[in-house]
Every structure is written in structure tokens, then in C-alpha cells.
C-alpha atoms as an extended CHARMM CRD file, in Angstrom:
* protein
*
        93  EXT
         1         1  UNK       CA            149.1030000000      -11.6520000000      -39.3490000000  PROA      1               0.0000000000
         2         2  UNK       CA            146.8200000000      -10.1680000000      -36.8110000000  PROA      2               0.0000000000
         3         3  UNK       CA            147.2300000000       -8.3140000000      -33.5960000000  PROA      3               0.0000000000
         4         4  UNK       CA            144.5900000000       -8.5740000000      -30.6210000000  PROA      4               0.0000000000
         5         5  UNK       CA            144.0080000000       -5.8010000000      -28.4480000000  PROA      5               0.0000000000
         6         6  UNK       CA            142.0220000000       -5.6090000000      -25.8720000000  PROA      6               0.0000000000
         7         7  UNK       CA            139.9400000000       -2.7840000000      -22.8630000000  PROA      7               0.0000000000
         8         8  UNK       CA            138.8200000000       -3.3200000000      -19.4940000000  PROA      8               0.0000000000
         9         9  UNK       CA            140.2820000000       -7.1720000000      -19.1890000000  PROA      9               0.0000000000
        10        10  UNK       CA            142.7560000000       -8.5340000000      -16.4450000000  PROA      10              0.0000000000
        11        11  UNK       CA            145.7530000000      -10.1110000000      -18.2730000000  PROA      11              0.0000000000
        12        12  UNK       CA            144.2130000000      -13.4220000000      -17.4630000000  PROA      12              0.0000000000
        13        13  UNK       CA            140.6200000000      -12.1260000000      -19.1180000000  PROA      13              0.0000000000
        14        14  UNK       CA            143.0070000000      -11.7180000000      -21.7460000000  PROA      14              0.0000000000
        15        15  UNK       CA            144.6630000000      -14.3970000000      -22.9030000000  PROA      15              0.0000000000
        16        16  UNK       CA            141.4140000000      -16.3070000000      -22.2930000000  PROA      16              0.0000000000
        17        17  UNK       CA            140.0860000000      -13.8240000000      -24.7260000000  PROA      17              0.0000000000
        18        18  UNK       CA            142.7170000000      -14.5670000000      -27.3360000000  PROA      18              0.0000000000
        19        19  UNK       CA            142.2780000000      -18.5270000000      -26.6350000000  PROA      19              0.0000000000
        20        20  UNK       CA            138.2180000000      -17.7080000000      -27.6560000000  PROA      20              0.0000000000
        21        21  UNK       CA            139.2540000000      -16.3240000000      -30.8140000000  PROA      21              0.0000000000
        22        22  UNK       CA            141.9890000000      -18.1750000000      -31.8220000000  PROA      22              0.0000000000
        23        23  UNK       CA            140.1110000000      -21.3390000000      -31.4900000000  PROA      23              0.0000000000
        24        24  UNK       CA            136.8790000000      -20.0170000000      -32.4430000000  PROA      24              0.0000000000
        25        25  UNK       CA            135.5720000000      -21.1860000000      -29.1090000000  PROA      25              0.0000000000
        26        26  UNK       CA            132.2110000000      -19.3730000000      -28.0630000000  PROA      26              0.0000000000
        27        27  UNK       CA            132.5090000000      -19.6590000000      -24.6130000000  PROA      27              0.0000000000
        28        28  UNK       CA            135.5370000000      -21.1350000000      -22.0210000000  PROA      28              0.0000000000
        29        29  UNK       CA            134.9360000000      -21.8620000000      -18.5840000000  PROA      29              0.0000000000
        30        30  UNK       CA            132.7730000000      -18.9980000000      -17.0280000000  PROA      30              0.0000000000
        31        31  UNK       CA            133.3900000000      -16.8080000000      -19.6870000000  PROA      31              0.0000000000
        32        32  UNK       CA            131.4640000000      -16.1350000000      -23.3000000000  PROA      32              0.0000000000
        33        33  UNK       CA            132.4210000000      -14.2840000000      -26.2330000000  PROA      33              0.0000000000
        34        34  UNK       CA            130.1180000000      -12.3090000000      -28.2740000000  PROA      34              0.0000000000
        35        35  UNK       CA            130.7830000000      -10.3030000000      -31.5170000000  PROA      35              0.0000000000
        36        36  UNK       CA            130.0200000000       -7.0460000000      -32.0930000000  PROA      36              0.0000000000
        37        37  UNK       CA            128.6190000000       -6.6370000000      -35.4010000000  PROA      37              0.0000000000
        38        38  UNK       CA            126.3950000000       -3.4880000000      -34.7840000000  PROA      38              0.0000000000
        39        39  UNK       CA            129.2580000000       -0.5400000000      -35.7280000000  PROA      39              0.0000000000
        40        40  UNK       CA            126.8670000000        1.8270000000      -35.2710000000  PROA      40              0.0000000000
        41        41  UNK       CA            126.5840000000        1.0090000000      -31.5810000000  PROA      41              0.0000000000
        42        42  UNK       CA            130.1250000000        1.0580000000      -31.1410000000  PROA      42              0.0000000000
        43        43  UNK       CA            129.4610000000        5.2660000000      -31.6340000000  PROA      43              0.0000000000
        44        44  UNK       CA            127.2930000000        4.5480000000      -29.2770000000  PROA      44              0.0000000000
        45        45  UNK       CA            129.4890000000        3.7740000000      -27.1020000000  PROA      45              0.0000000000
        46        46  UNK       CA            131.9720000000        5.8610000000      -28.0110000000  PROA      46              0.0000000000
        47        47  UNK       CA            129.7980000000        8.6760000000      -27.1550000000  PROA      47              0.0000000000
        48        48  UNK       CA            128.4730000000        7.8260000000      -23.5570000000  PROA      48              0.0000000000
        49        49  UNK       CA            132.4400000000        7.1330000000      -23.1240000000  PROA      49              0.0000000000
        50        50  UNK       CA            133.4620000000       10.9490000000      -23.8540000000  PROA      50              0.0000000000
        51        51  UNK       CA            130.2980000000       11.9640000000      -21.7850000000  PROA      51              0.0000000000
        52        52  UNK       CA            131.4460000000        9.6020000000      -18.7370000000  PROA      52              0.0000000000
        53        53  UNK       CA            135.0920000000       11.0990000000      -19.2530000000  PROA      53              0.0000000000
        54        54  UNK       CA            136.6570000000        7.5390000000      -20.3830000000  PROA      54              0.0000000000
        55        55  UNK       CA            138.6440000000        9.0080000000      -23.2770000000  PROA      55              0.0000000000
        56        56  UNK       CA            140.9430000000        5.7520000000      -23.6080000000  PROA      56              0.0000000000
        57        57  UNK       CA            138.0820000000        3.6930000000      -23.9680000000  PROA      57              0.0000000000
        58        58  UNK       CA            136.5010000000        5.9530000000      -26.6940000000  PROA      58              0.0000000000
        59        59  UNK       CA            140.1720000000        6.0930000000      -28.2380000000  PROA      59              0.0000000000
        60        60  UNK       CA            140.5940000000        1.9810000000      -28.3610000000  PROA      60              0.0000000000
        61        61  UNK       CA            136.9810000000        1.8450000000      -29.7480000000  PROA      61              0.0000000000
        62        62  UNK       CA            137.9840000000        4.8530000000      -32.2480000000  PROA      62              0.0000000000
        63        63  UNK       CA            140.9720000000        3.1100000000      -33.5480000000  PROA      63              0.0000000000
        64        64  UNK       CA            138.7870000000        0.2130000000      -34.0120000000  PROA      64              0.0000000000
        65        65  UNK       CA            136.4550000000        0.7800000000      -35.7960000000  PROA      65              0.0000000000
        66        66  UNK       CA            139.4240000000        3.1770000000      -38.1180000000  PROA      66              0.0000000000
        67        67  UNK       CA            140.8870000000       -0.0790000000      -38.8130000000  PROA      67              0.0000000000
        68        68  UNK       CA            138.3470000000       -1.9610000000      -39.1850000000  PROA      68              0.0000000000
        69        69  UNK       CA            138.9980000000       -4.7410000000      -36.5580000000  PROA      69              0.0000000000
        70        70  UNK       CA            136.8450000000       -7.6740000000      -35.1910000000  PROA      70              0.0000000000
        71        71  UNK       CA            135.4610000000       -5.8020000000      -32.0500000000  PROA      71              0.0000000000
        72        72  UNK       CA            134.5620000000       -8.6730000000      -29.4610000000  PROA      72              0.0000000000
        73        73  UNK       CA            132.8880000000       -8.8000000000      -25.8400000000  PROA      73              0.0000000000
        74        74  UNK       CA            134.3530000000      -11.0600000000      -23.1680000000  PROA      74              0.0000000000
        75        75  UNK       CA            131.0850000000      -11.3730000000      -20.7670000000  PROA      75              0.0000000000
        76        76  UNK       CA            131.6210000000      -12.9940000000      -17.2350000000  PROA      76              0.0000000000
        77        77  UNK       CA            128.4590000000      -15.4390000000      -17.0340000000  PROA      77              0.0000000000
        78        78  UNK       CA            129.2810000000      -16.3250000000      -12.9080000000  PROA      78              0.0000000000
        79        79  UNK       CA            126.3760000000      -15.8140000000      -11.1760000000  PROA      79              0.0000000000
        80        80  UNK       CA            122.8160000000      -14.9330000000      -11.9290000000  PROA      80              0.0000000000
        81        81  UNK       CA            123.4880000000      -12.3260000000      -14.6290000000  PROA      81              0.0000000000
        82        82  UNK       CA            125.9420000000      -12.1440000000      -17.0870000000  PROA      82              0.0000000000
        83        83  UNK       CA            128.2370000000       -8.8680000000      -16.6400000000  PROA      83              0.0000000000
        84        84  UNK       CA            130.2360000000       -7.8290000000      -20.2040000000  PROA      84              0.0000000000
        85        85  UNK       CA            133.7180000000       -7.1050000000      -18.8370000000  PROA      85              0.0000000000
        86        86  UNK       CA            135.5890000000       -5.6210000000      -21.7680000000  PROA      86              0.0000000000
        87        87  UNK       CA            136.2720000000       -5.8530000000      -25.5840000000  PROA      87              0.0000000000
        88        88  UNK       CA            138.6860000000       -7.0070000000      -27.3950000000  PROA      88              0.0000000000
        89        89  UNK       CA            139.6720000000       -5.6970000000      -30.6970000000  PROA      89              0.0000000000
        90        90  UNK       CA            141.4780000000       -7.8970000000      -33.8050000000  PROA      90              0.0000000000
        91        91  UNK       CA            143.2570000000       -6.2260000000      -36.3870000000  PROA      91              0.0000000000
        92        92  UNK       CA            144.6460000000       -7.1640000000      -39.3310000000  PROA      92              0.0000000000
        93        93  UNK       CA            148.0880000000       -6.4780000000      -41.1260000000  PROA      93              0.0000000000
């Protein structure tokens, strides 16, 4: 059974996040999914979280990486540039 979290999505971003990796789809409508499979950027970004004050995001990332869950990107590709909106974390019990 696993359990998706996820940091920095709307509810919608969510689910839409959870229908990506569910149905190992790469992208859905204006959205993309990456995976992160660098760990050792996650302290990266764990670190520039405590030094921008965001302890819940260094927390969810943390407990992440503690687990050892998937760790996923939902990127918003509207527009010219491609933003990365939040992560999404799957953990398994």
C-alpha cells in the first residue's frame, strides 16, 4: 500500500499529481512530472529551506528522504517557461 503526500500543490495540483503517478503518465494537460532521483539535492534543498525560514518544507523533504519515498516535481509548463510548483512524496507501507 502506498501513501502520497505532497508540498506547495493546490488540492487540484494534487490529485492531478496522484493521477501522474498512479498511471505512470509523464505529463497531463499543462502539467509534467519529473522524478527526483538526485537525494543529494534534496539536502540541497533542505538547506536553502531552513536558511529561507520554510521549516515545513525542509520537514516534508526530511521525512522523505527518512523513509525513503519517491520524491516527485509537479512543474506547470503554461507559458513560456516551465515553473516547478511543488513535490510530491510516495511512501511505502
Amino acid at each position: 500500500m502506498k501513501e502520497i503526500k505532497y508540498y506547495g500543490l493546490t488540492p487540484n495540483q494534487y490529485v492531478i499529481g496522484c493521477k501522474c503517478i498512479n498511471e505512470n503518465l509523464r505529463s497531463f494537460g499543462q502539467y509534467k512530472i519529473k522524478e527526483v532521483t538526485d537525494r543529494e539535492m534534496v539536502n540541497v534543498w533542505i538547506a536553502d529551506a531552513h536558511s529561507e525560514g520554510n521549516e515545513n518544507y525542509a520537514e516534508f523533504l526530511r521525512n522523505a528522504l527518512a523513509k525513503d519515498a519517491e520524491l516527485y516535481t509537479l512543474v506547470d509548463t503554461l507559458g513560456e517557461f516551465e515553473q516547478e510548483i511543488g513535490e510530491l512524496a510516495v511512501f511505502y507501507n
